[in-house]
GUPA-402761 format. One record per residue (C-alpha): residue in one letter; x, y, z; residue number from 1. Coordinates in Angstrom, 1 decimal. Example, Ala and Ser with C-alpha at 12.3 -4.5 7.8 and 13.67 -1.06 7.14 Angstrom:
NODE	A	12.3	-4.5	7.8	1
NODE	S	13.7	-1.1	7.1	2
END
This chain:
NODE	X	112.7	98.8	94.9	1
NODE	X	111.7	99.8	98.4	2
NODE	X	113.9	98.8	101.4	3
NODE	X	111.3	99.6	103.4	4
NODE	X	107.5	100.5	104.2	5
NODE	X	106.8	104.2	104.1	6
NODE	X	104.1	105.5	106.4	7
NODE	X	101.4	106.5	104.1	8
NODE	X	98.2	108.2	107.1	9
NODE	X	98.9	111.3	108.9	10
NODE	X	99.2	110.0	112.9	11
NODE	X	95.7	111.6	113.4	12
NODE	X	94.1	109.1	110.6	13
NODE	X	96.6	106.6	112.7	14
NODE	X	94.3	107.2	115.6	15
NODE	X	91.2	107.4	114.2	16
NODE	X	91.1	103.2	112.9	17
NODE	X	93.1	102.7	116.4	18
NODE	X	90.1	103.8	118.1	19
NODE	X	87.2	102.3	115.6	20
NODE	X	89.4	99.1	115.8	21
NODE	X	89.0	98.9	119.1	22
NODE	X	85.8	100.0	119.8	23
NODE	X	84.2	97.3	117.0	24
NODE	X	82.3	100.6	115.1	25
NODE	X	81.9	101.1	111.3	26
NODE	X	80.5	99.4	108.9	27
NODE	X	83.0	96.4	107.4	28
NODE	X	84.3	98.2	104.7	29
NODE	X	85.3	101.0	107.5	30
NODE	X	86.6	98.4	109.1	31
NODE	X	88.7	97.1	106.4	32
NODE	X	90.2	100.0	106.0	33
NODE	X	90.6	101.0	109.3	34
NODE	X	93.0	97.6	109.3	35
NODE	X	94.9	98.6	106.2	36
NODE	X	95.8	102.6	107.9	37
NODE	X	97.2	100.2	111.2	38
NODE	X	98.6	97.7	108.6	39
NODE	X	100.7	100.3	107.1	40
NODE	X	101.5	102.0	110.1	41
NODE	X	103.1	99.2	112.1	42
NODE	X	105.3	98.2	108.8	43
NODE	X	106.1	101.2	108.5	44
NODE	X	107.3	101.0	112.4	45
NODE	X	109.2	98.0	112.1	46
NODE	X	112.1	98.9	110.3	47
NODE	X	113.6	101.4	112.3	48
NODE	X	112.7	99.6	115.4	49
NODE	X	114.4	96.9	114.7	50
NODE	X	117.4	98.3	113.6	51
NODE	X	117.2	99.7	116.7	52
NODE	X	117.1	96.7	118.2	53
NODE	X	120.1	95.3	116.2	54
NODE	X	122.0	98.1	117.5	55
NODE	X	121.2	97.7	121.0	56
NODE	X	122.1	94.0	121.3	57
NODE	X	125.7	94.5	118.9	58
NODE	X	126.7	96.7	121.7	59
NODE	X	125.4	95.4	124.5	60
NODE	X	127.1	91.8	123.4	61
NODE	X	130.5	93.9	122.9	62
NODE	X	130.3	95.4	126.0	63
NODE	X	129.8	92.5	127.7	64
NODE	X	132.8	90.9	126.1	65
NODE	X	134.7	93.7	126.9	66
NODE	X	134.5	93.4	130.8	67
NODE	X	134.7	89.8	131.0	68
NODE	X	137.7	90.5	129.8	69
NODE	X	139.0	92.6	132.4	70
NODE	X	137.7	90.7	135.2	71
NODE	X	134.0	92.2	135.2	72
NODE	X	131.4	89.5	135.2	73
NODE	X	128.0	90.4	134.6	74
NODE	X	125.4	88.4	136.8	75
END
């Protein structure tokens, strides 16, 4: 079982529905697809980002902690 979304378009096929998207061209089933290649793409994004983003607060929180404890308060 996957743990995760792999990204399944080449960043150039990425682009490509990003612009007909955007622009309202292609016929609906162009369309449709064109909304399952961005679909894909930003799961496939939001893993790592938000581990990431996990990351960032964990530390930022211990840091925080660590200089209130020496007398350091953050505004």
């Amino acid at each position: 079982m996957k743990k995760w979304v792999v990204p399944e378009n080449s960043n150039k096929r990425v682009q490509r529905a990003s612009r007909m998207i955007g622009k309202g061209t292609g016929t609906p089933e162009e369309i449709r697809e064109a909304r399952d290649v961005l679909s894909n793409y930003r799961l496939a994004q939001a893993f790592p980002l938000n581990a990431v983003t996990v990351t960032v607060h964990a530390t930022s929180a211990r840091l925080g902690d660590r200089r209130r404890d020496h007398g350091f308060v953050l505004g």
